[in-house]
C-alpha positions in Angstrom: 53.5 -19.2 -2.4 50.5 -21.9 -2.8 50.5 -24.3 -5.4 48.0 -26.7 -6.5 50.0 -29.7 -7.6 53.1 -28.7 -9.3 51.1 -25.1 -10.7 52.1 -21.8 -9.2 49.1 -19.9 -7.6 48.3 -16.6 -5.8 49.6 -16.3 -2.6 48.0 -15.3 0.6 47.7 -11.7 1.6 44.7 -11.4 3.6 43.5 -9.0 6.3 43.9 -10.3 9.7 40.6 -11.8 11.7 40.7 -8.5 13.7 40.4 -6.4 11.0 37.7 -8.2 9.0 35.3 -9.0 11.9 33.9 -8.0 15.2 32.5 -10.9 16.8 30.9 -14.3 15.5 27.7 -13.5 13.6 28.3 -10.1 13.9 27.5 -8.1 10.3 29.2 -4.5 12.1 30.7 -1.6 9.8 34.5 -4.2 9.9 32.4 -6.7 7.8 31.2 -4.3 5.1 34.1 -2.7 4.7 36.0 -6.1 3.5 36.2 -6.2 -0.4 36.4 -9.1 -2.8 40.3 -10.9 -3.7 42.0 -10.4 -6.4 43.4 -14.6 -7.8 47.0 -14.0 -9.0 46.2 -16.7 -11.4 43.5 -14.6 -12.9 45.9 -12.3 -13.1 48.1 -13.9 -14.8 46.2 -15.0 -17.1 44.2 -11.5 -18.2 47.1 -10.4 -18.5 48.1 -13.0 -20.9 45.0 -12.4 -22.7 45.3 -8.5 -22.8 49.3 -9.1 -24.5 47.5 -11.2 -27.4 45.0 -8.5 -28.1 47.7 -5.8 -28.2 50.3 -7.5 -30.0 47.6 -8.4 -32.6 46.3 -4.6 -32.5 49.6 -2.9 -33.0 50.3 -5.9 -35.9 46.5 -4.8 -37.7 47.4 -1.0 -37.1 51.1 -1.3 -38.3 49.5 -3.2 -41.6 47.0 -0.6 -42.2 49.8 2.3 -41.8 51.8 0.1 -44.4 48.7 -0.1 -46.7 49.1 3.5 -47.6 52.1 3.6 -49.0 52.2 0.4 -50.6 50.4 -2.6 -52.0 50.5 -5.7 -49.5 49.3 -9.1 -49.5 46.9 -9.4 -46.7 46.3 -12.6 -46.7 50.1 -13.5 -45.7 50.5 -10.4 -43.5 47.6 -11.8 -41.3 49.5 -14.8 -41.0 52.8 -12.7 -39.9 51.1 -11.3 -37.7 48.9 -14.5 -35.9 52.6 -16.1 -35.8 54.0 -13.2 -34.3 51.5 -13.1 -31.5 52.3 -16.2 -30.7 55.5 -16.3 -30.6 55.6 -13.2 -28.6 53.5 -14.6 -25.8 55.6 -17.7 -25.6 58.2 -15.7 -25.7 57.2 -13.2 -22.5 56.5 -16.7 -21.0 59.9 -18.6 -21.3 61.0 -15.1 -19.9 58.9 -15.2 -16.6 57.1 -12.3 -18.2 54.0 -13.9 -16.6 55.6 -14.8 -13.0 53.5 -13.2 -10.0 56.5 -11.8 -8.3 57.7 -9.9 -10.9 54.6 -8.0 -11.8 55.1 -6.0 -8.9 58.3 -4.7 -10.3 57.8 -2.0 -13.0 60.9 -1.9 -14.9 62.1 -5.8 -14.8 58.3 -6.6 -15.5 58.7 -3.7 -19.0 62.1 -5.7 -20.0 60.9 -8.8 -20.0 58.1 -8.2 -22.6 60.6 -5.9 -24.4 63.4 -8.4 -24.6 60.5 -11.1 -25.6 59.0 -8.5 -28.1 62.0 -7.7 -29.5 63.2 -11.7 -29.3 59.7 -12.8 -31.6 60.0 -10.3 -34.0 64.4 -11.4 -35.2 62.6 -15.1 -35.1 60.5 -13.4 -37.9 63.0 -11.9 -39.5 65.3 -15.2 -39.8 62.3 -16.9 -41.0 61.7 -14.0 -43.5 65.1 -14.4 -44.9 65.0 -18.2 -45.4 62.1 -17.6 -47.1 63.8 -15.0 -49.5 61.5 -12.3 -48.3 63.1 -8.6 -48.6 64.2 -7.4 -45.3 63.7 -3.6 -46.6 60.8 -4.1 -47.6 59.6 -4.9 -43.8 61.5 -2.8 -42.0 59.1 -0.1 -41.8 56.5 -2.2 -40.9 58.3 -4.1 -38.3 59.3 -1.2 -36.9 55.8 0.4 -36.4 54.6 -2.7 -35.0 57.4 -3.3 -32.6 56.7 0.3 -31.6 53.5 -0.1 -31.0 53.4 -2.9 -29.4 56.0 -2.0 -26.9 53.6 0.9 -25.9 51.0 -1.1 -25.8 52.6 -3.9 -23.7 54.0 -1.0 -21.2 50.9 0.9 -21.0 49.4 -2.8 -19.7 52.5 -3.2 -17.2 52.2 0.2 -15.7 48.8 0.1 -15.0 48.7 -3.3 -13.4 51.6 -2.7 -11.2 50.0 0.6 -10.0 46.9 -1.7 -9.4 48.7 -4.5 -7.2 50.1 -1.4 -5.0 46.8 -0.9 -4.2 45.1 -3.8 -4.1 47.9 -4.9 -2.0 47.6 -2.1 0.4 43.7 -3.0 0.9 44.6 -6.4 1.6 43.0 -7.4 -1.8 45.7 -9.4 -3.0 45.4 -13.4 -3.1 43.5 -15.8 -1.5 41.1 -15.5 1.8 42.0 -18.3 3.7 40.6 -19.5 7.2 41.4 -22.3 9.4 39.3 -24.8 11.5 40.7 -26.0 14.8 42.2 -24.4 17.4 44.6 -27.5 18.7 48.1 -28.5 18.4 47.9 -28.9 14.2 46.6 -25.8 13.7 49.1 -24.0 16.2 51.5 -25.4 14.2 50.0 -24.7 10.7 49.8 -20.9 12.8 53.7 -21.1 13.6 54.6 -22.0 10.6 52.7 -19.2 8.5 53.4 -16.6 11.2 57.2 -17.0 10.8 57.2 -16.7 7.1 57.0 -12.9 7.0 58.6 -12.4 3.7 55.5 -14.4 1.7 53.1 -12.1 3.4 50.8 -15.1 4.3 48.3 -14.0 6.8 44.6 -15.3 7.8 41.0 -13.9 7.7 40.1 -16.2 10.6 40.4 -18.6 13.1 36.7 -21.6 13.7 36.8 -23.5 16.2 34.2 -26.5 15.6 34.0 -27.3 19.1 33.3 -23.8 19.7 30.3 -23.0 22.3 30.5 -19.7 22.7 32.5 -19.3 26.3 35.9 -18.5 24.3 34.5 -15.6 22.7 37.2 -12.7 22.2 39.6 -15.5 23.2 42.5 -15.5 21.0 44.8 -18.5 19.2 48.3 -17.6 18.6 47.3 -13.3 18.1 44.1 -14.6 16.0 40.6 -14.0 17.4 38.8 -17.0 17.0 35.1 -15.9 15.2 33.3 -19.0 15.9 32.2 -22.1 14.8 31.7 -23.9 11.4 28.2 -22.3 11.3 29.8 -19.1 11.3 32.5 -19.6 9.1 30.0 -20.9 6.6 28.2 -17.1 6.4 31.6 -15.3 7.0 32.3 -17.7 3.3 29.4 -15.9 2.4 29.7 -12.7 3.0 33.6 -11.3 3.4 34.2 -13.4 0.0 36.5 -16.4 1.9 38.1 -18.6 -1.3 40.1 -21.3 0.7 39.7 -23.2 4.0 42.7 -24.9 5.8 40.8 -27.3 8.1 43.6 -28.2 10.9 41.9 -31.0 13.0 43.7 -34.7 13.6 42.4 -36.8 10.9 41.5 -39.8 13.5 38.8 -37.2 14.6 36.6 -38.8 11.8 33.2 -37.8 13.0 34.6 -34.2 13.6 35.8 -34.1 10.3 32.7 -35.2 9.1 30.9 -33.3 10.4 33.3 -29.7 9.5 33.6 -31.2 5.5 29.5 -31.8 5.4 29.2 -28.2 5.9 31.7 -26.7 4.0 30.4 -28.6 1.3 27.0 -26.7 0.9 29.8 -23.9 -0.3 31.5 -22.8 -3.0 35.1 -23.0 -1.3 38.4 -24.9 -1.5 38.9 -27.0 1.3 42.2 -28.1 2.3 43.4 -30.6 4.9 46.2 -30.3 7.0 47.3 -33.7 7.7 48.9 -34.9 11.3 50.2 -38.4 9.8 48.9 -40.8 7.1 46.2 -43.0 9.8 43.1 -42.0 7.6 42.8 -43.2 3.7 41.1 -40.4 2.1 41.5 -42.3 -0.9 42.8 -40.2 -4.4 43.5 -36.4 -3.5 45.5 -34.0 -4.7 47.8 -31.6 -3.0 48.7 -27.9 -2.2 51.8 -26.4 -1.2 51.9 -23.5 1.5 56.0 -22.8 1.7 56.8 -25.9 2.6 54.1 -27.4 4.0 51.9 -29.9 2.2 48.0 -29.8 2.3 45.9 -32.4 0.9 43.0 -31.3 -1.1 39.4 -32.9 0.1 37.4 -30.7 -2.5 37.8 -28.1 -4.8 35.5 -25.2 -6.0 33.4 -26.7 -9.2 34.9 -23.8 -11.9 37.8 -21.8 -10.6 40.1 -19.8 -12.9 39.0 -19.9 -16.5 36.8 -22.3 -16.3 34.6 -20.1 -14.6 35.6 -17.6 -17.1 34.5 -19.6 -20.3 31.3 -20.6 -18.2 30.5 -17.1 -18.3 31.3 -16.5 -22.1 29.6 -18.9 -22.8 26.4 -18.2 -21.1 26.0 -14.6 -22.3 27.0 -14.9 -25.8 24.8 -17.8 -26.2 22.0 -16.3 -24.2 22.2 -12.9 -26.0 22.0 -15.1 -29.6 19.0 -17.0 -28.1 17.0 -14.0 -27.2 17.8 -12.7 -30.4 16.4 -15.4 -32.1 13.5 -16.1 -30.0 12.2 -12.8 -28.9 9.3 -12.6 -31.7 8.5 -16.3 -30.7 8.3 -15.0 -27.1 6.0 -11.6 -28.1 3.5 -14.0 -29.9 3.7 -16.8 -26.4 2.6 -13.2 -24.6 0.0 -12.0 -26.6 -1.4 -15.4 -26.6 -0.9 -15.4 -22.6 -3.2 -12.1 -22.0 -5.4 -13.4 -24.5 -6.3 -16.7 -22.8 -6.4 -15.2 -19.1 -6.0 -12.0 -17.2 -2.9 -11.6 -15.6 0.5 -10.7 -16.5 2.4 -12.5 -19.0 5.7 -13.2 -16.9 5.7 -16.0 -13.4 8.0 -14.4 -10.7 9.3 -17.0 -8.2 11.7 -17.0 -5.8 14.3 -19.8 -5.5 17.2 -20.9 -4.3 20.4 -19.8 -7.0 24.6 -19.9 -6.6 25.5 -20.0 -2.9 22.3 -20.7 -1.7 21.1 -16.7 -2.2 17.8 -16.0 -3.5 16.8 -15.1 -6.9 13.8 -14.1 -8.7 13.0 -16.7 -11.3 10.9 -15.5 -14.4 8.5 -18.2 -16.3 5.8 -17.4 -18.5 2.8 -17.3 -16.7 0.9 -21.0 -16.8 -1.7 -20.7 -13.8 -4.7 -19.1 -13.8 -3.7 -15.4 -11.8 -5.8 -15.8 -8.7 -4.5 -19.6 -8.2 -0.9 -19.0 -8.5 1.4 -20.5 -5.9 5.1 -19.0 -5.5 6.0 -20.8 -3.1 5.0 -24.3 -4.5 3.8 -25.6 -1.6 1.1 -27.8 -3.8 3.3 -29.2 -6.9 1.6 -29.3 -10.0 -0.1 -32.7 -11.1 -1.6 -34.0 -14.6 -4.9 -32.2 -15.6 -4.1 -30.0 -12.8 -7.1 -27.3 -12.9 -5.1 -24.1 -12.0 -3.5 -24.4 -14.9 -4.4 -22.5 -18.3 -4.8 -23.5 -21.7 -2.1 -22.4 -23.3 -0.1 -23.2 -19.7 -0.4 -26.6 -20.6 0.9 -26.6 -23.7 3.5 -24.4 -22.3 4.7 -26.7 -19.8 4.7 -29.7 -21.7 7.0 -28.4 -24.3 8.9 -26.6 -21.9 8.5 -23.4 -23.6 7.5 -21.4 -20.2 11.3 -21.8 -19.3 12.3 -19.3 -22.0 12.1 -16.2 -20.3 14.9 -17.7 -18.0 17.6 -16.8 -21.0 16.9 -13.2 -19.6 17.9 -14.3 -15.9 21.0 -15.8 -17.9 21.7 -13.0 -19.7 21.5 -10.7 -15.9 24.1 -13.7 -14.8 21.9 -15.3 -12.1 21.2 -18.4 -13.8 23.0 -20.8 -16.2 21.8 -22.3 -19.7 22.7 -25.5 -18.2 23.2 -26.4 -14.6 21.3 -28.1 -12.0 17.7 -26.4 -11.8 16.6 -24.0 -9.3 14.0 -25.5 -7.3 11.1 -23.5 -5.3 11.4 -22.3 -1.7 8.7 -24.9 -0.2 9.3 -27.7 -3.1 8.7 -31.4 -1.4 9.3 -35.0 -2.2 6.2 -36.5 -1.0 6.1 -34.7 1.8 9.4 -33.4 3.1 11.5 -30.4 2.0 14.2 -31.6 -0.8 16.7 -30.5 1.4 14.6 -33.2 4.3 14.9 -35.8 2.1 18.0 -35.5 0.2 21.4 -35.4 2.6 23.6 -33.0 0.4 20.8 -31.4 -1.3 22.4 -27.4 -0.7 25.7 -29.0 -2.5 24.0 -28.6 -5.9 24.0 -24.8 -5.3 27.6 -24.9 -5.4 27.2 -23.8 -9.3 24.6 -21.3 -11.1 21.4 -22.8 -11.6 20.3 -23.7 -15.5 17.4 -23.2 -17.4 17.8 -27.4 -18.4 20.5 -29.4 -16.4 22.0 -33.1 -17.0 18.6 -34.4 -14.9 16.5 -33.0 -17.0 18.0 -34.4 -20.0 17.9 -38.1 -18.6 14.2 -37.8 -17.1 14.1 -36.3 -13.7 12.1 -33.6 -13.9 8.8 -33.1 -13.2 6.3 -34.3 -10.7 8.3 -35.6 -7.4 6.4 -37.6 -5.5 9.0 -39.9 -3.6 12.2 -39.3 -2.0 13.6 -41.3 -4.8 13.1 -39.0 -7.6 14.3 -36.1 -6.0 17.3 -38.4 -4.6 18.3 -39.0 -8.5 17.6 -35.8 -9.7 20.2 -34.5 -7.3 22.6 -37.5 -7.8 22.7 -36.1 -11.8 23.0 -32.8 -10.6 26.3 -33.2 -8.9 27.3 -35.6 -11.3 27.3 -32.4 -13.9 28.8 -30.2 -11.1 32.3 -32.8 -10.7 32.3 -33.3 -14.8 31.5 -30.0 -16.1 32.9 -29.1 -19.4 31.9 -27.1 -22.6 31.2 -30.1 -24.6 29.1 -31.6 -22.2 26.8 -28.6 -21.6 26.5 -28.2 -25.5 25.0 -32.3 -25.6 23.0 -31.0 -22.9 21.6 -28.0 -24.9 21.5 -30.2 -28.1 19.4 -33.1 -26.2 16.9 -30.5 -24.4 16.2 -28.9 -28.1 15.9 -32.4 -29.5 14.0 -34.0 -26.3 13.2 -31.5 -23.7 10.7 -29.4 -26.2 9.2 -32.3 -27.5 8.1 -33.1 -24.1 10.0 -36.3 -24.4 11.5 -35.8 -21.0 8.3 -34.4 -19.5 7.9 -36.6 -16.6 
């Protein structure tokens, strides 16, 4: 079982490094056929979400039943029924209803929820009676809704524990975790999960970062080792690999370095295996594989629900947005054809979540004919390629708003660090020349406006220096994320960014 702190998470049950890959680099049929883990903590917590709804549903249905043969109150039913749904998800709680382990198991999994059902609804009925409420009178009601939800609830059980048979037999089930280092730490980190049969714990891979390509096919304790750090950064990439254990002695500093600069540039958990307590990595947390301890040198920026009220929140607001908007935006485009020939909507191609490409849509600003996707000339003040109504486009930021529809297809963000273009310089080296962990801002969506934007780097970059702060923001946002802070970003970008106030 791994934990994160004292917090039970999934645990590991991962396809072996000979089943999920042929050779380092390779992209054979074994790579394609490896499919995306399931997070018991997701799980968990869908679950969770999914015994609300139906409590609440059985509650509404059992009150609408009750409605036709009698007059009711629904203003205090509703609020029998909001307490009963909470009662009953505590309840299923306090009753391991939601442990990991017992999912798997059909009939305790059922009798937990029932007992916890059945437990919420006497905690109504005592209160009902205190209150001097007639017990007959909500029998029949109660009694509907307890039966309901109890279908409900065991409808939910059954399906998910038919689902973990099978996720389990595809090897869907937990974390994808590989190691770095083949020496004597990660022999024993090897040993140890090896001989823990029972927790199913096995690895998608072996790196080695020393690897150079002799020790190909040559194997680590039954585990083929796939390569090197470069490799394990596109295996992250493209077999879907969640956590990496990196198993090197922490006086190797410039190794470890060297392995934690790359691994940074994706969106992974990295954990270190420690040998002793020589190196101060100053405040970490901790994870717990059986009984070993890892240290935790970096975490994915939104795991879990965070990620999950990301998402919520960027398609509900996006969909309102584009509601709102779209006869602003059929006005922009009428006025776009009618100042220049061309079509109405920029394409670009940029760099989005995980470093993959996406296909950026602006409102068209440049004249057609001088158009540059690539940005390989940045635009400057009184710059002639650009159109009348372009400029006033890009001063007020109003060329961005076709960019809720990339939201709304979830390749972008409303607010995150911005997308930049393939050739975009500082001066004149690349951004990701001139700024040392420039990829580390892809590490979340990209946003239509970001916390840089907001405080004034955006623009024209003609120095190392402004694209050095712009990225210093943008992973500032990444480690502080939260709702309320991308809602003062939104409010500041209506209130500044359109004004041109942050132009330049």
């Amino acid at each position: 079982m791994m934990t994160r702190g004292s917090s039970t998470t999934a645990s590991v049950a991962i396809a072996d490094a000979t089943e999920t890959s042929e050779m380092p680099g390779s992209s054979g049929p074994l790579r394609e056929r490896v499919r995306k883990t399931v997070s018991a903590a997701i799980v968990t917590r869908l679950l969770m979400a999914i015994d609300g709804a139906a409590v609440l549903a059985a509650g509404v249905a059992a009150l609408h039943w009750e409605a036709t043969r009698t007059e009711i109150d629904w203003g205090a039913a509703g609020m029998v029924i909001a307490l009963g749904t909470v009662l009953a998800i505590n309840a299923f709680h306090l009753l391991g209803g939601y442990r990991f382990a017992r999912l798997g198991r059909l009939i305790e999994a059922v009798a937990s929820v029932a007992l916890g059902w059945l437990l919420s609804l006497g905690v109504l009925v005592a209160v009902a009676s205190l209150a001097t409420v007639s017990i007959a009178t909500l029998q029949p009601w109660l009694a509907v809704w307890f039966a309901g939800g109890l279908g409900l609830l065991a409808s939910s059980r059954l399906v998910l524990s038919l689902l973990l048979v099978r996720w389990k037999r595809e090897g869907r089930l937990g974390e994808r975790v590989a190691v770095v280092g083949t020496g004597p730490i990660a022999r024993r980190l090897l040993i140890h999960l090896n001989g823990r049969s029972g927790t199913a714990m096995r690895v998608a891979g072996i790196y080695d970062d020393q690897h150079d390509g002799h020790s190909m096919g040559v194997r680590c304790l039954g585990h083929r080792i796939a390569g090197d750090v470069d490799d394990l950064v596109a295996d992250i990439r493209r077999l879907g690999i969640t956590t990496v254990v990196v198993a090197l002695p922490l006086s190797a500093d410039l190794r470890l370095a060297a392995v934690l600069n790359k691994l940074s540039m994706v969106p992974v958990d990295v954990r270190l295996c420690p040998d002793g307590f020589g190196l101060q990595l100053g405040r970490v947390g901790v994870s717990h594989v059986g009984d070993m301890t890892l240290l935790n040198v970096m975490d994915r920026p939104l795991r879990d629900w965070r990620r999950v009220a990301k998402e919520i929140e960027d398609r509900l607001l996006a969909a309102l947005i584009l509601t709102l908007i779209a006869p602003l935006m059929l006005f922009i485009a009428t006025l776009i054809k009618l100042d220049s020939p061309g079509p109405v909507f920029f394409r670009q191609k940029r760099y989005g979540f995980n470093n993959e490409l996406i296909e950026v849509l602006k409102f068209r600003t440049m004249h057609h004919a001088a158009q540059d996707p690539n940005a390989e000339q940045l635009t400057r003040r009184n710059d002639p390629r650009i159109t009348r109504i372009g400029a006033f486009l890009r001063r007020t930021s109003i060329d961005e708003l076709p960019q809720f529809l990339n939201v709304l297809r979830g390749e972008m963000s409303i607010v995150g660090p911005r997308p930049h273009a393939l050739a975009a310089k500082a001066g004149r080296l690349l951004y990701q020349d001139a700024v040392r962990y420039y990829d580390s801002r892809h590490r979340m969506k990209p946003g239509i406006t970001g916390w840089a934007q907001i405080n004034g780097w955006r623009g024209e970059t003609d120095t190392v220096e402004q694209i050095r702060k712009r990225v210093e923001h943008d992973l500032y946002y990444i480690e502080n994320w939260s709702i309320a802070l991308d809602l003062k970003i939104i409010i500041r970008t209506v209130f500044g960014g359109f004004t041109g106030r942050y132009a330049y």
